[in-house]
mmCIF file of the N, C-alpha and C atoms, coordinates in Angstrom:
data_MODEL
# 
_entry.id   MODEL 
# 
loop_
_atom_site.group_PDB 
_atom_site.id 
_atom_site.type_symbol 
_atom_site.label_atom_id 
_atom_site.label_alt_id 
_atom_site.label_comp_id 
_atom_site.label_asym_id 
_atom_site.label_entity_id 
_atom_site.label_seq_id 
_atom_site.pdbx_PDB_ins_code 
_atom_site.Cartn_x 
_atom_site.Cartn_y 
_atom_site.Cartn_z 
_atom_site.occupancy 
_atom_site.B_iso_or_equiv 
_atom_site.pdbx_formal_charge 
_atom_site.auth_seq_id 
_atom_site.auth_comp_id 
_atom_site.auth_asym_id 
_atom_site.auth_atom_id 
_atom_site.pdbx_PDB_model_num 
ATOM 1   N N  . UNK A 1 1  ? -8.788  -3.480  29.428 1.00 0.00 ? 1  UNK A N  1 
ATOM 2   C CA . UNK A 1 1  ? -8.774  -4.784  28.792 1.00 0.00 ? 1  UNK A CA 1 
ATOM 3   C C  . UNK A 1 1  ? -10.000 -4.929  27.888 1.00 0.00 ? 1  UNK A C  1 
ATOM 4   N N  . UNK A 1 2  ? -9.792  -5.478  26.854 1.00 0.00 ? 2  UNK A N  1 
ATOM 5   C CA . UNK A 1 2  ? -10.660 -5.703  25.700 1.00 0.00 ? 2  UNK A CA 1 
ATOM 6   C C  . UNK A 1 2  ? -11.561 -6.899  25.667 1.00 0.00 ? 2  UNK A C  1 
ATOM 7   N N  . UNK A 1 3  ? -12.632 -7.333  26.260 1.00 0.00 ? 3  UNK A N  1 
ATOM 8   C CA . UNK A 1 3  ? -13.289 -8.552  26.465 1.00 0.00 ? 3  UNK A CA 1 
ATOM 9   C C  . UNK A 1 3  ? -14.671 -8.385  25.536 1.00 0.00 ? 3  UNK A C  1 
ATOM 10  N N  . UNK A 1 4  ? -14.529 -9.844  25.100 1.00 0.00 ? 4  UNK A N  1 
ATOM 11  C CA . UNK A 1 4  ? -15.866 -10.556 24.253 1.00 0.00 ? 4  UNK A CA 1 
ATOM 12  C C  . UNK A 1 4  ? -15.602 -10.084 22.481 1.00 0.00 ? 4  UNK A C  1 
ATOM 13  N N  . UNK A 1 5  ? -14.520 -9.788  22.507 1.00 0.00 ? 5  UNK A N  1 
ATOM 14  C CA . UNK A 1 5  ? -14.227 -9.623  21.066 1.00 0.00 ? 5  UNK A CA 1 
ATOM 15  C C  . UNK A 1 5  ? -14.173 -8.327  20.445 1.00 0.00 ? 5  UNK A C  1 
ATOM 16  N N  . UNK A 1 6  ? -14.454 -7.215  21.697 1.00 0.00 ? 6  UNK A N  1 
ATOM 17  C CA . UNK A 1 6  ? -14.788 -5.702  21.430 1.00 0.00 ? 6  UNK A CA 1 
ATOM 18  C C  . UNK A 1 6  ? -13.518 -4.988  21.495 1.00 0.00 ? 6  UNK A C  1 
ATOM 19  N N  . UNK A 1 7  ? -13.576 -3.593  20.902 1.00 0.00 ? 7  UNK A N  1 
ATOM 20  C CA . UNK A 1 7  ? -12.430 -3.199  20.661 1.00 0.00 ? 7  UNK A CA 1 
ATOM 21  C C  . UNK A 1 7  ? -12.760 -1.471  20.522 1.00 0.00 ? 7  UNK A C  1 
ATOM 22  N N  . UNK A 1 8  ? -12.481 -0.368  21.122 1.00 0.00 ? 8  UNK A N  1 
ATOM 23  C CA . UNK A 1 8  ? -12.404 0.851   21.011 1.00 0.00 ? 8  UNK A CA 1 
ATOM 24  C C  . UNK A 1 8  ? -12.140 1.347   20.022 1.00 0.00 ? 8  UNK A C  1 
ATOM 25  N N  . UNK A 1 9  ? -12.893 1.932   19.391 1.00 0.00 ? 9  UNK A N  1 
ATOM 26  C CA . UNK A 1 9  ? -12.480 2.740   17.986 1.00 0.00 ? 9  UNK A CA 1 
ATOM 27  C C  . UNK A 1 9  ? -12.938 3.658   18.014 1.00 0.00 ? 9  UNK A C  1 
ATOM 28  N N  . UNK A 1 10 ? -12.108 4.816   17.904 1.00 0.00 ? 10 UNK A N  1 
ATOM 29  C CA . UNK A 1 10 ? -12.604 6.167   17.609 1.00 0.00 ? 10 UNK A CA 1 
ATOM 30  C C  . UNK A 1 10 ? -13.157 6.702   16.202 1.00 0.00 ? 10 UNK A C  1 
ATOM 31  N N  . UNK A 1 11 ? -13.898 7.643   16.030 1.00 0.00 ? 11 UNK A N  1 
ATOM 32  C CA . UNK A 1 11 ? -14.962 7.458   14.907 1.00 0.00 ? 11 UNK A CA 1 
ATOM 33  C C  . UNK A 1 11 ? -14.724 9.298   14.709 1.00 0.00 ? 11 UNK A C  1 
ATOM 34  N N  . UNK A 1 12 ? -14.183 9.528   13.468 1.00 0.00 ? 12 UNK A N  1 
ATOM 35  C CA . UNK A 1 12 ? -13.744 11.443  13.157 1.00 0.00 ? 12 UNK A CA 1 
ATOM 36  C C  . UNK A 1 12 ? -15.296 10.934  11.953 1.00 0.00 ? 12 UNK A C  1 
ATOM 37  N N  . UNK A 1 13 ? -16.570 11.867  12.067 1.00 0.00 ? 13 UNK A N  1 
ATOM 38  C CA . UNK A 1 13 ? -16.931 12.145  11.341 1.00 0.00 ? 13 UNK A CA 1 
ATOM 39  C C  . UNK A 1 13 ? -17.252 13.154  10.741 1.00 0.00 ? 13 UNK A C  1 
ATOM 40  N N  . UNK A 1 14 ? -16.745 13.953  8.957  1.00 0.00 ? 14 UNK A N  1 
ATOM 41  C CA . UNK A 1 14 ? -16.909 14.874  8.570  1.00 0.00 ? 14 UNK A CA 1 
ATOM 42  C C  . UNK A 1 14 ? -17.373 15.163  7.488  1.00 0.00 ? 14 UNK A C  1 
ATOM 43  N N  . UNK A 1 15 ? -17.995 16.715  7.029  1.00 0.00 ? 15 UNK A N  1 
ATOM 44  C CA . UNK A 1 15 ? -18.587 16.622  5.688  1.00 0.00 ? 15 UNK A CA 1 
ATOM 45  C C  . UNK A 1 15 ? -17.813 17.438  4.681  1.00 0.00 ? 15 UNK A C  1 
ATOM 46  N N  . UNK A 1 16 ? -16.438 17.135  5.043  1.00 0.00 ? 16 UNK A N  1 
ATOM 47  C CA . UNK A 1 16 ? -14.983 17.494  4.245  1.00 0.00 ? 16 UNK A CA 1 
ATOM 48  C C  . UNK A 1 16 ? -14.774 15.821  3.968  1.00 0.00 ? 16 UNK A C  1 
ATOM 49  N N  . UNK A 1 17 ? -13.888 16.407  2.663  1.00 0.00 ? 17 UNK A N  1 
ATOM 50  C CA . UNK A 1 17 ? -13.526 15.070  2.232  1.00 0.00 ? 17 UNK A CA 1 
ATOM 51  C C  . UNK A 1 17 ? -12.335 14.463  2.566  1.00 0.00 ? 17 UNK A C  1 
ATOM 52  N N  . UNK A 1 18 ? -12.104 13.587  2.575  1.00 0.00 ? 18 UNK A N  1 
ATOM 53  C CA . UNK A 1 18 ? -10.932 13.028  2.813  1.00 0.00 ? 18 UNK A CA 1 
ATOM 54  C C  . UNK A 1 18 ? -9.350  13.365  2.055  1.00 0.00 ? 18 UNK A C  1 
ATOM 55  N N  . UNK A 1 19 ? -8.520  13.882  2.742  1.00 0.00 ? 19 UNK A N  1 
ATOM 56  C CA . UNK A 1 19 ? -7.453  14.412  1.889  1.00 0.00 ? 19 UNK A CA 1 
ATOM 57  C C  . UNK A 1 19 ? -6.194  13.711  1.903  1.00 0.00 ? 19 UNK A C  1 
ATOM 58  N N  . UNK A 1 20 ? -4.872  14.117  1.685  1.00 0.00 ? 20 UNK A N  1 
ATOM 59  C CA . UNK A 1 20 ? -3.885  13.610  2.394  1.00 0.00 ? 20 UNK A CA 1 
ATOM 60  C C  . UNK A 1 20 ? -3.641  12.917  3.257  1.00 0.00 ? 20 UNK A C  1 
ATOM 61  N N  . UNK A 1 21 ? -3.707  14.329  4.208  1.00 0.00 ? 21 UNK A N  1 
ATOM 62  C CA . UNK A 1 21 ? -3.369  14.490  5.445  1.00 0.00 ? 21 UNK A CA 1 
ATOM 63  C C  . UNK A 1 21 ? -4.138  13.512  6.320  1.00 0.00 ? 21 UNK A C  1 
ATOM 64  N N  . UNK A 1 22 ? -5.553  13.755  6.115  1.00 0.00 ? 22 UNK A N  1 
ATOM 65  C CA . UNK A 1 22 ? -6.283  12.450  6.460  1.00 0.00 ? 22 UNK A CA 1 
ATOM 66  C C  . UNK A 1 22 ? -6.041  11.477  6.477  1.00 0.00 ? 22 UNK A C  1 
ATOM 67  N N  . UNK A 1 23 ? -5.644  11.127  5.069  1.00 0.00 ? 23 UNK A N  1 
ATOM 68  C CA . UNK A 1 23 ? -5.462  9.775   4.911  1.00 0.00 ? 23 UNK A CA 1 
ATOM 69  C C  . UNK A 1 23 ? -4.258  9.261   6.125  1.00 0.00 ? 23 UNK A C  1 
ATOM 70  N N  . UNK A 1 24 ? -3.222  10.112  5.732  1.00 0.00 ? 24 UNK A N  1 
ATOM 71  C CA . UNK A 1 24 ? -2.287  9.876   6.654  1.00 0.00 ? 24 UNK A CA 1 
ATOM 72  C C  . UNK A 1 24 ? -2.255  9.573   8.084  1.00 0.00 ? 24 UNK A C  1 
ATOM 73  N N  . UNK A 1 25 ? -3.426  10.792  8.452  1.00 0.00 ? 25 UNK A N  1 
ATOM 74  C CA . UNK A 1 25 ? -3.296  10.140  9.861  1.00 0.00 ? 25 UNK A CA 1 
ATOM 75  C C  . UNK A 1 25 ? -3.768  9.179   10.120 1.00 0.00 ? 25 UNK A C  1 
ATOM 76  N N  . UNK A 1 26 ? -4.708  8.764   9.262  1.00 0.00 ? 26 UNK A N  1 
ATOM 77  C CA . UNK A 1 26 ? -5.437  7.758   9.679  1.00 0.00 ? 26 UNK A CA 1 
ATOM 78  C C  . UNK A 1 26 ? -5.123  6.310   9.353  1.00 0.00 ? 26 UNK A C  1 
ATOM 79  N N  . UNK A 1 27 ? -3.562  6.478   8.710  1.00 0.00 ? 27 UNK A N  1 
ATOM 80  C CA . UNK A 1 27 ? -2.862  5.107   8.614  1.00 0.00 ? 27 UNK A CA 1 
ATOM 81  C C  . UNK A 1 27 ? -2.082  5.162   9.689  1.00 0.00 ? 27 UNK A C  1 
ATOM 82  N N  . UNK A 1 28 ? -1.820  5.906   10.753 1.00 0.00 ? 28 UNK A N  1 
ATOM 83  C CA . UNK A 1 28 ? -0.935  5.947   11.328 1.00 0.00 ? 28 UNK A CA 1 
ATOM 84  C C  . UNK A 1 28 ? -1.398  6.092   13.010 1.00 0.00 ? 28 UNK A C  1 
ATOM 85  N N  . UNK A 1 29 ? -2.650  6.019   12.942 1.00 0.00 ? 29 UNK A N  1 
ATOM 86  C CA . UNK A 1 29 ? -3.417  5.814   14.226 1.00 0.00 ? 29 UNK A CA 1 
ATOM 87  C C  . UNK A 1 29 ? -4.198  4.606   13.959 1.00 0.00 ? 29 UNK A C  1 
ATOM 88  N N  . UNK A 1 30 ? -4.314  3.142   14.277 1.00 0.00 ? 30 UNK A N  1 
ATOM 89  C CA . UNK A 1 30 ? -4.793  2.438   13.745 1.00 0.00 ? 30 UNK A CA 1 
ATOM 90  C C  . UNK A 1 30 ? -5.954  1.924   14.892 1.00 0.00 ? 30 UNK A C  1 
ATOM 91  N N  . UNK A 1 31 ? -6.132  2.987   15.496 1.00 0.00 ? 31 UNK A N  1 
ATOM 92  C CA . UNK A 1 31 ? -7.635  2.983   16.300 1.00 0.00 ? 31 UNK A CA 1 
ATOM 93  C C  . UNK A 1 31 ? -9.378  4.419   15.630 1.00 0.00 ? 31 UNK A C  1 
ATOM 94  N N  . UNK A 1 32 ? -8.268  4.559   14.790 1.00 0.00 ? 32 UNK A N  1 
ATOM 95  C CA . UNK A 1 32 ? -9.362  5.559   14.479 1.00 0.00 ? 32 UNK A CA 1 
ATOM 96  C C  . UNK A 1 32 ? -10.337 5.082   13.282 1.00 0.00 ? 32 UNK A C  1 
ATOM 97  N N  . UNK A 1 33 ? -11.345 5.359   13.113 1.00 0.00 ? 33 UNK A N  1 
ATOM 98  C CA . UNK A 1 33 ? -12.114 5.522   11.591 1.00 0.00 ? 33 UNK A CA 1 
ATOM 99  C C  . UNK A 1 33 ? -12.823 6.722   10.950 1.00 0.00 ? 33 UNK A C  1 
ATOM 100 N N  . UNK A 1 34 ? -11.879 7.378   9.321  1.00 0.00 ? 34 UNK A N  1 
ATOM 101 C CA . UNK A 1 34 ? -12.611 8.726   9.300  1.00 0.00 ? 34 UNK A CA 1 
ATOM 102 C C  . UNK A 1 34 ? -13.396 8.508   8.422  1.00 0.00 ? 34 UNK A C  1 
ATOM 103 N N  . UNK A 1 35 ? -14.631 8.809   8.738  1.00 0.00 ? 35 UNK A N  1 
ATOM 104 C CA . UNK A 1 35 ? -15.822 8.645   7.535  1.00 0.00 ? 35 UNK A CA 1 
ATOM 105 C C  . UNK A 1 35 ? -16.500 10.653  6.971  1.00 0.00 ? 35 UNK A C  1 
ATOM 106 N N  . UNK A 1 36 ? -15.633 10.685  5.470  1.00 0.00 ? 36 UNK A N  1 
ATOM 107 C CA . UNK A 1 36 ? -16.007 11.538  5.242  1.00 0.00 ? 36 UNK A CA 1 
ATOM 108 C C  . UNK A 1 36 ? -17.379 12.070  4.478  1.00 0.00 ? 36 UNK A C  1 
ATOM 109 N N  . UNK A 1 37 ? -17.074 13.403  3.636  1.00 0.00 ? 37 UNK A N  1 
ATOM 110 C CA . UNK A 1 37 ? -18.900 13.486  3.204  1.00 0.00 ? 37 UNK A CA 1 
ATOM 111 C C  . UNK A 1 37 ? -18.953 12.108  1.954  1.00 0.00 ? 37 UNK A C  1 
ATOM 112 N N  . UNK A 1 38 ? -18.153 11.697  1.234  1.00 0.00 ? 38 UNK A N  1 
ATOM 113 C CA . UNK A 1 38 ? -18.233 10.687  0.387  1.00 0.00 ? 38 UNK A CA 1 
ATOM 114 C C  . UNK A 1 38 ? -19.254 9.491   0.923  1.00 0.00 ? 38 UNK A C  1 
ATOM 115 N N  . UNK A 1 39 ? -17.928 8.630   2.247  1.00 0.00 ? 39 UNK A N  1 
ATOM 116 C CA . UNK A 1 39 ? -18.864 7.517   2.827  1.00 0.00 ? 39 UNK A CA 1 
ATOM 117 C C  . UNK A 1 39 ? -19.792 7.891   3.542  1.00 0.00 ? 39 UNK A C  1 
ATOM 118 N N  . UNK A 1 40 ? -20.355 9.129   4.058  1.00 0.00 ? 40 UNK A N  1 
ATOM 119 C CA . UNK A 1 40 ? -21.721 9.375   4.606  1.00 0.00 ? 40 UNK A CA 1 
ATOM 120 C C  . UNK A 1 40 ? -22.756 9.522   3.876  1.00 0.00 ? 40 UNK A C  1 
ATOM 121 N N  . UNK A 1 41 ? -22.792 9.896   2.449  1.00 0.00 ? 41 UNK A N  1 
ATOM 122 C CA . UNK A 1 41 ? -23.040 10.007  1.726  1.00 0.00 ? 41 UNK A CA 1 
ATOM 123 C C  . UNK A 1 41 ? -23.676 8.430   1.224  1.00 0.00 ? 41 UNK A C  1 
ATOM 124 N N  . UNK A 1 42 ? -23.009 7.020   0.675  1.00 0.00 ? 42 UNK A N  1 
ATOM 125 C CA . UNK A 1 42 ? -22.786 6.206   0.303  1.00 0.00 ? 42 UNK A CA 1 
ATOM 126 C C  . UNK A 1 42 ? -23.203 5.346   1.348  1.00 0.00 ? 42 UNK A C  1 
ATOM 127 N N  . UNK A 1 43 ? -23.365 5.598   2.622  1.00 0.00 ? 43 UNK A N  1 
ATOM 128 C CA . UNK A 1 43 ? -23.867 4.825   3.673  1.00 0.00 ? 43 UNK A CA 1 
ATOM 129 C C  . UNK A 1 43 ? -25.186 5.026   4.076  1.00 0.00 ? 43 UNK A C  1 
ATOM 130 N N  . UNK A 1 44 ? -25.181 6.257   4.243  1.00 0.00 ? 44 UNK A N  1 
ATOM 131 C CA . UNK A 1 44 ? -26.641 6.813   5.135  1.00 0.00 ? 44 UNK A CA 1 
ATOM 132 C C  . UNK A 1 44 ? -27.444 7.825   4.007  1.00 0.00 ? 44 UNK A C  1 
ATOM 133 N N  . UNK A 1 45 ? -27.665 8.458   3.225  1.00 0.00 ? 45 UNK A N  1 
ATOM 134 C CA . UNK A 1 45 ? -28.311 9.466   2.747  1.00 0.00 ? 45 UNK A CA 1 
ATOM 135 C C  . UNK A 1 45 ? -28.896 8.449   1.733  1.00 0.00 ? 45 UNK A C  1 
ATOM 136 N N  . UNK A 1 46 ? -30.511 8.627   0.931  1.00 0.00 ? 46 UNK A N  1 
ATOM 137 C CA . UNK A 1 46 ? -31.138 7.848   0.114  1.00 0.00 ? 46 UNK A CA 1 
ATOM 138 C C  . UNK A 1 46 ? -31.098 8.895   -1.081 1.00 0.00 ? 46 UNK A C  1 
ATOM 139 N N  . UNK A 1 47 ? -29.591 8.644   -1.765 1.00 0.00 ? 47 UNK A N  1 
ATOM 140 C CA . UNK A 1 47 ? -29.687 9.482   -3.016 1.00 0.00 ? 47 UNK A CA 1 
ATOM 141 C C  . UNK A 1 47 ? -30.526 9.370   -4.016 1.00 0.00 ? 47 UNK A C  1 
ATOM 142 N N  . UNK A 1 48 ? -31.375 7.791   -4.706 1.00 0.00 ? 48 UNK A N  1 
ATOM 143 C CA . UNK A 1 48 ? -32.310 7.720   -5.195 1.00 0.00 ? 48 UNK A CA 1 
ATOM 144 C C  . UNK A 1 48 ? -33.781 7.422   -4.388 1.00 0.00 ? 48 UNK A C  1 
ATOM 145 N N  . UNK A 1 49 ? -33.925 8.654   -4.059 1.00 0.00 ? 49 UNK A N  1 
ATOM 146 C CA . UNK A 1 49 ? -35.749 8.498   -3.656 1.00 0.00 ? 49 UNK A CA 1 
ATOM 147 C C  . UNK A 1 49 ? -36.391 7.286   -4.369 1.00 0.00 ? 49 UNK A C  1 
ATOM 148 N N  . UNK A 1 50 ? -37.194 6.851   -3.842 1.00 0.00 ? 50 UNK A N  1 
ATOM 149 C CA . UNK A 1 50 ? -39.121 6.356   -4.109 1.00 0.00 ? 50 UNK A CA 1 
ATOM 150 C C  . UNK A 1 50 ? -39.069 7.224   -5.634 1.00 0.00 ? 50 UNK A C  1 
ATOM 151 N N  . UNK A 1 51 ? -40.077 6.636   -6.291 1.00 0.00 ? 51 UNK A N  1 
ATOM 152 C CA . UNK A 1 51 ? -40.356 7.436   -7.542 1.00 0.00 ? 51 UNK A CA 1 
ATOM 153 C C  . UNK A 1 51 ? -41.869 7.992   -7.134 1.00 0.00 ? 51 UNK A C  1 
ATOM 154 N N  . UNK A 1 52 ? -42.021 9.188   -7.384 1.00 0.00 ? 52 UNK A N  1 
ATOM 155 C CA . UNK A 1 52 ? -43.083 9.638   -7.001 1.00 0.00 ? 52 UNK A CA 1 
ATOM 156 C C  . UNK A 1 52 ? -42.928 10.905  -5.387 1.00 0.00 ? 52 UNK A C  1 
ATOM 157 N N  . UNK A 1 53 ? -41.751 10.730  -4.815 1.00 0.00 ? 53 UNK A N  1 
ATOM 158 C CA . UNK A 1 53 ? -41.111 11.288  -3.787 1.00 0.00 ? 53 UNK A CA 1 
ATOM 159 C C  . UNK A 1 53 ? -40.559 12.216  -4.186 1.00 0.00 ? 53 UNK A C  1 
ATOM 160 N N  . UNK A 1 54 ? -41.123 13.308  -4.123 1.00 0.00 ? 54 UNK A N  1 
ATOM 161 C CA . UNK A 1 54 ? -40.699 14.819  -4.402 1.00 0.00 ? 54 UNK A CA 1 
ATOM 162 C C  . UNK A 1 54 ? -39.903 15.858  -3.095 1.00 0.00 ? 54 UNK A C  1 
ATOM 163 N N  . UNK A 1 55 ? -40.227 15.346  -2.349 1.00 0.00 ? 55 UNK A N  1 
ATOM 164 C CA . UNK A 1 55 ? -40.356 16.566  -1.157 1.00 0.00 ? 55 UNK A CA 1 
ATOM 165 C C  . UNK A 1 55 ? -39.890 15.575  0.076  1.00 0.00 ? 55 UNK A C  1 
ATOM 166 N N  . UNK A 1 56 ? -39.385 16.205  1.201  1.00 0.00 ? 56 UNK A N  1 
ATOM 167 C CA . UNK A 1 56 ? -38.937 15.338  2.272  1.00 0.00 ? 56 UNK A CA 1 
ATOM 168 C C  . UNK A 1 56 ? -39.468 16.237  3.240  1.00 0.00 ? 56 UNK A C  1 
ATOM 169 N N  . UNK A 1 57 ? -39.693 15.237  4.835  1.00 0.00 ? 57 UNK A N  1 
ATOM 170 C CA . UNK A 1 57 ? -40.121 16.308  5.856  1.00 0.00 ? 57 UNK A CA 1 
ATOM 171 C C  . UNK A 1 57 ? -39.165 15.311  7.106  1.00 0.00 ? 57 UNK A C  1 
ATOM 172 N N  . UNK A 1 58 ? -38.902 16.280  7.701  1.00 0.00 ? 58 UNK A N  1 
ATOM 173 C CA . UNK A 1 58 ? -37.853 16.344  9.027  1.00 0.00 ? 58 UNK A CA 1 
ATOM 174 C C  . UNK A 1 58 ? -38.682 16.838  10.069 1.00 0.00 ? 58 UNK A C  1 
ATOM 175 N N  . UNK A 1 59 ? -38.945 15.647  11.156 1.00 0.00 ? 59 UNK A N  1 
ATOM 176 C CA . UNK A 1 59 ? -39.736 16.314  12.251 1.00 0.00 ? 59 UNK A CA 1 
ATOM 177 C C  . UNK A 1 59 ? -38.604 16.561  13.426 1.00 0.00 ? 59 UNK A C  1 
ATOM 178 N N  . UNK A 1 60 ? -38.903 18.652  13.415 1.00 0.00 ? 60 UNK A N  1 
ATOM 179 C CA . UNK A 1 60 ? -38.012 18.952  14.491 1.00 0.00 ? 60 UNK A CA 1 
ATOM 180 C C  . UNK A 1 60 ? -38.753 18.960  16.143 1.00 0.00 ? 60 UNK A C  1 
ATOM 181 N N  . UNK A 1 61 ? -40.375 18.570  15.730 1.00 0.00 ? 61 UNK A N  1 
ATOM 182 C CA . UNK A 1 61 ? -41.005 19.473  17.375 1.00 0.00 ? 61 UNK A CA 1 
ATOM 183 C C  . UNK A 1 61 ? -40.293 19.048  18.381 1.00 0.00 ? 61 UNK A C  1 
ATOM 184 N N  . UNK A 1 62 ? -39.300 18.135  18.645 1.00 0.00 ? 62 UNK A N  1 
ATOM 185 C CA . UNK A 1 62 ? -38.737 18.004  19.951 1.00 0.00 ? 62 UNK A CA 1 
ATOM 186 C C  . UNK A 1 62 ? -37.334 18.858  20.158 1.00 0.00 ? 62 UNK A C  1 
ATOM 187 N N  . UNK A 1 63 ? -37.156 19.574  18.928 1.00 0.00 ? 63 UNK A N  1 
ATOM 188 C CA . UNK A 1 63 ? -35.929 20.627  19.403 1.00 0.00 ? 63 UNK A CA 1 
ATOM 189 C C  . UNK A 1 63 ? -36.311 21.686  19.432 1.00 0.00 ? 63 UNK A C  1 
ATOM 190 N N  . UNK A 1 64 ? -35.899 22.711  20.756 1.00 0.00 ? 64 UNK A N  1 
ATOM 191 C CA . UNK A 1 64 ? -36.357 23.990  20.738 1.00 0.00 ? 64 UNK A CA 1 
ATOM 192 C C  . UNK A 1 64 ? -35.351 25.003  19.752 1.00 0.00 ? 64 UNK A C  1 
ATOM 193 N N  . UNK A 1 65 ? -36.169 26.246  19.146 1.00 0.00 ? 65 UNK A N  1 
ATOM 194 C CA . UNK A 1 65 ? -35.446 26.630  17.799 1.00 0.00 ? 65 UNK A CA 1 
ATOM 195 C C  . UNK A 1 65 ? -34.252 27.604  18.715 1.00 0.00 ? 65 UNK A C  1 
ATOM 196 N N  . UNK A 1 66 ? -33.057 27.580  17.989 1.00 0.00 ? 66 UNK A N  1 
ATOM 197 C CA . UNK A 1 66 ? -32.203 28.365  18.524 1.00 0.00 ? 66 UNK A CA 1 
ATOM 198 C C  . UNK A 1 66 ? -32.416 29.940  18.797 1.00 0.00 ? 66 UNK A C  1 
ATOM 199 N N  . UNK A 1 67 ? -31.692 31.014  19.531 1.00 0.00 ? 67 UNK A N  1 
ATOM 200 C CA . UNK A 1 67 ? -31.954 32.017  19.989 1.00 0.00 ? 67 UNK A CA 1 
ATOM 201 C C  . UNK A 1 67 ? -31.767 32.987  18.886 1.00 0.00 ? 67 UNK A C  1 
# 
């Protein structure tokens, strides 16, 4: 049961684009949401930097490096 206004949605995220087939399924499952590289892109990534922002840094020290 669905209480306080909430609702289960499944979430396909990929950095393929959205095609057809996609589209299709995803009119036809109306619990899902596919967010491809477009809207990840358009949502989350800062395509125009700071001016003066050349270079980016990613802190990994809390992942150990693969084998």
């Amino acid at each position: 049961m669905i209480d306080a206004g909430y609702a289960l949605v499944a979430v396909y995220v990929t950095n393929e684009l959205h095609d057809s087939d996609s589209t299709t399924y995803e009119q036809i499952t109306p619990g899902i949401r596919i967010y491809d590289r477009t809207e990840i892109a358009s949502r989350v990534i800062e395509l125009d930097p700071p001016l003066g922002k050349s270079s980016f840094t990613f802190d990994t020290s809390y992942v150990d490096p693969c084998p």
